[in-house]
TORGUMAR-331019 format. One line per field, with one value per residue: residue in one letter; x negated, y, z of N, C-alpha, C, O in turn. Coordinates in nm, 3 decimals, always signed. Example, Ala and Ser with C-alpha at 12.3 -4.5 7.8 and 13.67 -1.06 7.14 Angstrom:
BEGIN
residuo: (a; s)
n.px: (-1.319; -1.285)
n.py: (-0.569; -0.225)
n.pz: (+0.780; +0.708)
ca.px: (-1.230; -1.367)
ca.py: (-0.450; -0.106)
ca.pz: (+0.780; +0.714)
c.px: (-1.320; -1.290)
c.py: (-0.330; +0.003)
c.pz: (+0.780; +0.787)
o.px: (-1.424; -1.341)
o.py: (-0.332; +0.114)
o.pz: (+0.846; +0.804)
***
This chain:
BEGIN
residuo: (x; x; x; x; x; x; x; x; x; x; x; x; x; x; x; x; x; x; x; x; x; x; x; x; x; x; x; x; x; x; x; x; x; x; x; x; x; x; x; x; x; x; x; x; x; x; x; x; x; x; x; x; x; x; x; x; x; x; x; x; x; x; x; x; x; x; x; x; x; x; x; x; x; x; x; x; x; x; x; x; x; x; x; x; x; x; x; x; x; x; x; x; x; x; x; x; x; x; x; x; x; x; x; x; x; x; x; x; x; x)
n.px: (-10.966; -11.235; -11.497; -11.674; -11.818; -11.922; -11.692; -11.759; -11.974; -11.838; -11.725; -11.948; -11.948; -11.729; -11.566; -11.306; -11.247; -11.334; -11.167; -10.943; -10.748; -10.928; -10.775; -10.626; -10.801; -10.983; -10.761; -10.736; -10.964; -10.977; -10.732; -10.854; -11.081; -10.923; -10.834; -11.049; -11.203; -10.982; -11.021; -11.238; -11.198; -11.189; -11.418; -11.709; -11.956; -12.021; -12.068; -11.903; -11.993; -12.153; -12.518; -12.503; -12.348; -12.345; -12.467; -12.299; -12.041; -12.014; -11.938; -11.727; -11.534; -11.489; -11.426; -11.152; -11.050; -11.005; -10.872; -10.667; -10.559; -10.515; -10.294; -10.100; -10.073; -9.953; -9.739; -9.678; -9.686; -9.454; -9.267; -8.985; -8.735; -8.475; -8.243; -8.272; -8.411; -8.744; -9.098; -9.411; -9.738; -10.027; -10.234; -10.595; -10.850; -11.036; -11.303; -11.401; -11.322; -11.492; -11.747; -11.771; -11.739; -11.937; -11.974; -12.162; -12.237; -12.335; -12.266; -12.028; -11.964; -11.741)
n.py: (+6.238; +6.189; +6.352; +6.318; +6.567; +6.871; +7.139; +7.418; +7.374; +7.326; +7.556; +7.628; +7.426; +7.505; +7.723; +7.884; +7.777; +7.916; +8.074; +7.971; +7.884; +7.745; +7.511; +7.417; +7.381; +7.158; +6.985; +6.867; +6.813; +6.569; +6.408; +6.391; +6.226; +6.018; +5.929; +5.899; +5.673; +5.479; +5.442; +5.341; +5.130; +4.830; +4.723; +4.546; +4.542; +4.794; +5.043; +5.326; +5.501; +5.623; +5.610; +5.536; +5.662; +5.894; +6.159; +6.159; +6.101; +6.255; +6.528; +6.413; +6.402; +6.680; +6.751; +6.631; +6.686; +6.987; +6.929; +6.859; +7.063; +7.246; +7.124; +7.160; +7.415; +7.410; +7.282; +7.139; +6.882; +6.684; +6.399; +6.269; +6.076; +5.805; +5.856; +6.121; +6.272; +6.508; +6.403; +6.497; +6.438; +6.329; +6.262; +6.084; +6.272; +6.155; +6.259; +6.282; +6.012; +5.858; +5.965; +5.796; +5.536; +5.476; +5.469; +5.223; +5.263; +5.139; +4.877; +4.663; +4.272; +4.118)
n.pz: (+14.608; +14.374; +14.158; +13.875; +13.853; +14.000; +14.064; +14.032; +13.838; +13.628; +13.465; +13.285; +13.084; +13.012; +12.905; +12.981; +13.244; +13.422; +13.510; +13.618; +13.902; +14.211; +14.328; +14.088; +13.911; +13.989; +14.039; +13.774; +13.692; +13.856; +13.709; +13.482; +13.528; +13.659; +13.389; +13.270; +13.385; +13.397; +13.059; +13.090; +13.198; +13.130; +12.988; +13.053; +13.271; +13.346; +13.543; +13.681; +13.873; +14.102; +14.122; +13.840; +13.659; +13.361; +13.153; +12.943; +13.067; +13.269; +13.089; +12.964; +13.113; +13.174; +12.888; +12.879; +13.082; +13.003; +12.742; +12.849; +13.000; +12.776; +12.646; +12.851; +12.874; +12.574; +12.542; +12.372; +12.260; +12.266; +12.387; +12.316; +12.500; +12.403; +12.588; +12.584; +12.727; +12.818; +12.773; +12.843; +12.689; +12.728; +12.516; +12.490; +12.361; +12.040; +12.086; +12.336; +12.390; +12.239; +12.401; +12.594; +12.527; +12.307; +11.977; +11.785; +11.557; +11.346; +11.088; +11.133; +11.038; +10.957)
ca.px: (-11.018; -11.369; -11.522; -11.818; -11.816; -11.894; -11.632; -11.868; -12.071; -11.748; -11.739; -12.130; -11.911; -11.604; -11.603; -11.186; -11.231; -11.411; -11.061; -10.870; -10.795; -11.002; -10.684; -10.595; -10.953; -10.973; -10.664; -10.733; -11.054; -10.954; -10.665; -10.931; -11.171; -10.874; -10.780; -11.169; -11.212; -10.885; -11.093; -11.434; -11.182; -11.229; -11.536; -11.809; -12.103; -11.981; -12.027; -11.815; -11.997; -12.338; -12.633; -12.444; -12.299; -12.427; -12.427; -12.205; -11.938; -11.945; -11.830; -11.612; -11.448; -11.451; -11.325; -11.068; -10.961; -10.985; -10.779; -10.503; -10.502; -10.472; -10.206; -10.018; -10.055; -9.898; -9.610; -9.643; -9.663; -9.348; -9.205; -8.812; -8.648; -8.378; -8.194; -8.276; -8.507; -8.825; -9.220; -9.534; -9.808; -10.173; -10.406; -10.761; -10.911; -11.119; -11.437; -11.411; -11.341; -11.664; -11.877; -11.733; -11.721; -12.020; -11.986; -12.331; -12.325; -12.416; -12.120; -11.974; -11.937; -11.635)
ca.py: (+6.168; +6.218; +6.367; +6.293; +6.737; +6.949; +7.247; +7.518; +7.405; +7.345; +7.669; +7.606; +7.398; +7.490; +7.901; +7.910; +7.731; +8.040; +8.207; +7.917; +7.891; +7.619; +7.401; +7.384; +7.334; +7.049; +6.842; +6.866; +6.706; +6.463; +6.315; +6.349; +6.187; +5.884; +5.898; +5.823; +5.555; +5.356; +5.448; +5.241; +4.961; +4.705; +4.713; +4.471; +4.594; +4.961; +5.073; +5.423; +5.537; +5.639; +5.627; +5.470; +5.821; +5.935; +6.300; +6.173; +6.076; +6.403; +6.548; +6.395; +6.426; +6.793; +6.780; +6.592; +6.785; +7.124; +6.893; +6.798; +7.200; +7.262; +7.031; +7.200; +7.570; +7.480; +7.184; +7.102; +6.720; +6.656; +6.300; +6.262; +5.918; +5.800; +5.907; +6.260; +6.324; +6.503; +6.379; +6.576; +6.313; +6.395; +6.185; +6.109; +6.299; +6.089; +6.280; +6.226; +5.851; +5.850; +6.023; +5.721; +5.428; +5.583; +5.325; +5.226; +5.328; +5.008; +4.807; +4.497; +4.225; +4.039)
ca.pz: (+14.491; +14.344; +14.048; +13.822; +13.877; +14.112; +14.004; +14.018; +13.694; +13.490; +13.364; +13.193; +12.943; +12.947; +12.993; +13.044; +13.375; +13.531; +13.523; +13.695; +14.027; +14.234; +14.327; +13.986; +13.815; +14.085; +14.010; +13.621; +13.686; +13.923; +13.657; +13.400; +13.643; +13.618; +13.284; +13.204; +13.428; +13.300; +12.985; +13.096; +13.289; +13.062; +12.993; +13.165; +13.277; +13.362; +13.701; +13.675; +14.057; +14.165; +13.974; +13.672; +13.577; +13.264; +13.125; +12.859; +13.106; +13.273; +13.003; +12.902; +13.231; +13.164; +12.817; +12.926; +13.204; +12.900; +12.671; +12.942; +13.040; +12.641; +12.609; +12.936; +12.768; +12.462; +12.547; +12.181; +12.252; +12.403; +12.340; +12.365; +12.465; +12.357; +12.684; +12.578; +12.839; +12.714; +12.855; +12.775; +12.650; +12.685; +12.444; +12.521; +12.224; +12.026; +12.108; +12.519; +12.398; +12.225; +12.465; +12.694; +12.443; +12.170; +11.845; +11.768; +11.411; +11.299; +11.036; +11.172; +10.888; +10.962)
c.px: (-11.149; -11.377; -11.611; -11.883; -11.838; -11.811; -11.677; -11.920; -11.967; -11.730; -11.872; -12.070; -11.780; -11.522; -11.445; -11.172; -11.253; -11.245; -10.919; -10.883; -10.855; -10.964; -10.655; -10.718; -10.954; -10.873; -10.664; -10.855; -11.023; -10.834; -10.721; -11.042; -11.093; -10.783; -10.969; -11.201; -11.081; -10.958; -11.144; -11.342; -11.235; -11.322; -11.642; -11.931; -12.154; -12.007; -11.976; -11.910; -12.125; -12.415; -12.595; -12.357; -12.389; -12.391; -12.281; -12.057; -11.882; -11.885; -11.752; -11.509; -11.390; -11.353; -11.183; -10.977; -10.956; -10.855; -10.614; -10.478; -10.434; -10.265; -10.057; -9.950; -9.938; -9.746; -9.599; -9.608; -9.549; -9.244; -9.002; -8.713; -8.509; -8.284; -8.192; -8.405; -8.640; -8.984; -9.275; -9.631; -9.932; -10.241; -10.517; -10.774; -11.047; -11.292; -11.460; -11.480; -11.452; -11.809; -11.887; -11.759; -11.849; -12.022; -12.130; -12.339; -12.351; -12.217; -12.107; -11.892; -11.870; -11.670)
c.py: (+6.235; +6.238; +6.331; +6.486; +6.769; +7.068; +7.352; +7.486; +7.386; +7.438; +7.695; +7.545; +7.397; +7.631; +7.933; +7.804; +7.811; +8.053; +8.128; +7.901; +7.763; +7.505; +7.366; +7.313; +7.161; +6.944; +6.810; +6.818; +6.602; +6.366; +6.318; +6.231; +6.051; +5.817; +5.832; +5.703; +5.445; +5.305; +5.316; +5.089; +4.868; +4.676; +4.660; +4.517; +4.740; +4.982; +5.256; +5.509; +5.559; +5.691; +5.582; +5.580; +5.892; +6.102; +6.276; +6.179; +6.170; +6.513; +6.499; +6.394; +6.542; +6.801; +6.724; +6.660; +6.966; +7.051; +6.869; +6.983; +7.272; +7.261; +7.109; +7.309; +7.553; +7.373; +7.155; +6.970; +6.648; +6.511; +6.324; +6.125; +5.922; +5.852; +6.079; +6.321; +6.342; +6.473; +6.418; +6.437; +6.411; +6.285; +6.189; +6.150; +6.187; +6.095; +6.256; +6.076; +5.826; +5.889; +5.918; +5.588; +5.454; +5.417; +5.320; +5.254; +5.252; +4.898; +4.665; +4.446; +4.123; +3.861)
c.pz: (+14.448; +14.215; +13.972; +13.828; +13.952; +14.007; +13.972; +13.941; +13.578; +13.369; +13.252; +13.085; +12.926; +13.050; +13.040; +13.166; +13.464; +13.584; +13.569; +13.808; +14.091; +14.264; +14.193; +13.888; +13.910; +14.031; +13.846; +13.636; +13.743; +13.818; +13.529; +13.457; +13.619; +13.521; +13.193; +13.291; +13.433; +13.176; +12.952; +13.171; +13.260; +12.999; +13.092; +13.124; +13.303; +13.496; +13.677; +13.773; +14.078; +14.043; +13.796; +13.624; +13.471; +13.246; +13.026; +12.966; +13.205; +13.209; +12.931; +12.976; +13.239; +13.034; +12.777; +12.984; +13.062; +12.788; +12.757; +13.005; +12.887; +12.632; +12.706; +12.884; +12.693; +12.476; +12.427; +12.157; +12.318; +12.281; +12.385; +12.355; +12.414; +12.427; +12.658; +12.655; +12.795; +12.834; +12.793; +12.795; +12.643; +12.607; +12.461; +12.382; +12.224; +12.028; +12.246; +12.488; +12.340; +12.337; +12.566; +12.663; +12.307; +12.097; +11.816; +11.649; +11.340; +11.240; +11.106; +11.032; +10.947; +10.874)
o.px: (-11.167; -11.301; -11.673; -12.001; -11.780; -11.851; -11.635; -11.970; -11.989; -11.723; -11.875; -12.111; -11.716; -11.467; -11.439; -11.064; -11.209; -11.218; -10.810; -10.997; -10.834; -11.035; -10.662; -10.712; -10.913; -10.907; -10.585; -10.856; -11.044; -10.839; -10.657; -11.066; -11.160; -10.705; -10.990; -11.238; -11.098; -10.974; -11.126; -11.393; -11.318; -11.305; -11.664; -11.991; -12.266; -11.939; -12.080; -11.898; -12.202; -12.401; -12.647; -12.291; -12.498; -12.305; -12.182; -11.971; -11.763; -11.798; -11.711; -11.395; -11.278; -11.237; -11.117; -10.861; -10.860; -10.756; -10.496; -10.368; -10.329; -10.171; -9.944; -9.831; -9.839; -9.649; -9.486; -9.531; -9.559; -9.189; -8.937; -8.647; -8.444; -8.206; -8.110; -8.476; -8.691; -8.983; -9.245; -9.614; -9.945; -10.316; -10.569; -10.725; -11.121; -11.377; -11.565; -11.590; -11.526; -11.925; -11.989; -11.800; -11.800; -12.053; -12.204; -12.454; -12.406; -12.115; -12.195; -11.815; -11.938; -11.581)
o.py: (+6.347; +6.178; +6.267; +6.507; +6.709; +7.088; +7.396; +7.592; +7.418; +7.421; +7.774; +7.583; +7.322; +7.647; +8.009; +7.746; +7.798; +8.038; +8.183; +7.898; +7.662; +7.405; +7.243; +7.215; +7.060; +6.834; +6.726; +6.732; +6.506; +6.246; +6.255; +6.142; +5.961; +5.722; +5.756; +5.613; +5.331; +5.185; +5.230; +4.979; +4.809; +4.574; +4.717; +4.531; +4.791; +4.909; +5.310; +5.627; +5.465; +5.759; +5.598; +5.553; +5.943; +6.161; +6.349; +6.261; +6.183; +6.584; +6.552; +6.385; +6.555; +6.841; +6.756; +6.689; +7.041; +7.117; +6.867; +7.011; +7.336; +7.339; +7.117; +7.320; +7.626; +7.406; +7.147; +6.931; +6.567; +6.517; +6.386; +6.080; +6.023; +5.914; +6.151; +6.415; +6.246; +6.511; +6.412; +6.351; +6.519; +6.216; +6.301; +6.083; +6.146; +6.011; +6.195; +6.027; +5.754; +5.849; +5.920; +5.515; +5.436; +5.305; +5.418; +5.276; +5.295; +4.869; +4.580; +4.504; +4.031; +3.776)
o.pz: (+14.495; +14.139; +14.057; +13.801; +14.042; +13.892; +13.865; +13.904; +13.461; +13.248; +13.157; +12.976; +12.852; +13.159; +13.137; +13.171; +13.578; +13.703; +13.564; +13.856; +14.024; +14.256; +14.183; +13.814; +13.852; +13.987; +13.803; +13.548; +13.669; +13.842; +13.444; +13.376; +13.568; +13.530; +13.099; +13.215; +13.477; +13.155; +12.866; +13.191; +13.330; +12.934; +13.199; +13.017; +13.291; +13.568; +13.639; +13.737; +14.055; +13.941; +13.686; +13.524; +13.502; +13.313; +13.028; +12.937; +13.233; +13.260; +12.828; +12.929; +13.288; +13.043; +12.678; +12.953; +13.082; +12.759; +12.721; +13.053; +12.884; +12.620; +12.659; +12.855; +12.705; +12.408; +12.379; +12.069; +12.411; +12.171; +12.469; +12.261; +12.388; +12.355; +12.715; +12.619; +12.737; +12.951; +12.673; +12.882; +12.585; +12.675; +12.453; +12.291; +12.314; +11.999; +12.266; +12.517; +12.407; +12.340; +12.636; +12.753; +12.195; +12.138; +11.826; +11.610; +11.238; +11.303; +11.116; +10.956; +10.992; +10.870)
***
């Protein structure tokens, strides 16, 4: 699977990556990598791929992949069905989803 990253500059914004190992830094981008492009799905007029990669959407690939290692750390988010059985839930934080989706700032008058 592919990144908007090369792994080697991760650590430039996001300094507890130095000190992971390179399989692991790897698959935490790669299911950030397709937790932001579910993200951009629905959206027309996106191309995700090539030249249509913005800076914003590299990071947010990273702080993605820092929020879903967060999230691992602390098991704090842990849903529990009714069955008992418990699932850890990562949330796109709402700053990724901005750097991905940016609101223009501008009111919409219903």
């Amino acid at each position: 699977m592919a990144t908007w990253n090369d792994p080697t500059d991760v650590p430039k914004h996001w300094a507890d990556a130095a000190h992971l190992d390179p399989e692991t830094l790897l698959l935490l981008l790669e299911s950030a990598h397709a937790d932001c492009i579910a993200y951009l799905a629905p959206l027309d007029g996106i191309d995700p791929t090539g030249d249509a990669v913005t800076a914003s959407m590299r990071l947010a690939e990273i702080y993605q992949a820092r929020a879903r290692f967060q999230a691992i750390k602390s098991a704090g988010n842990n849903q529990v069905g009714p069955d008992g059985v418990s699932v850890t839930v990562f949330p796109m934080d709402w700053q990724v989803q901005q750097l991905l989706r940016p609101k223009s700032g501008r009111p919409s008058i219903a």
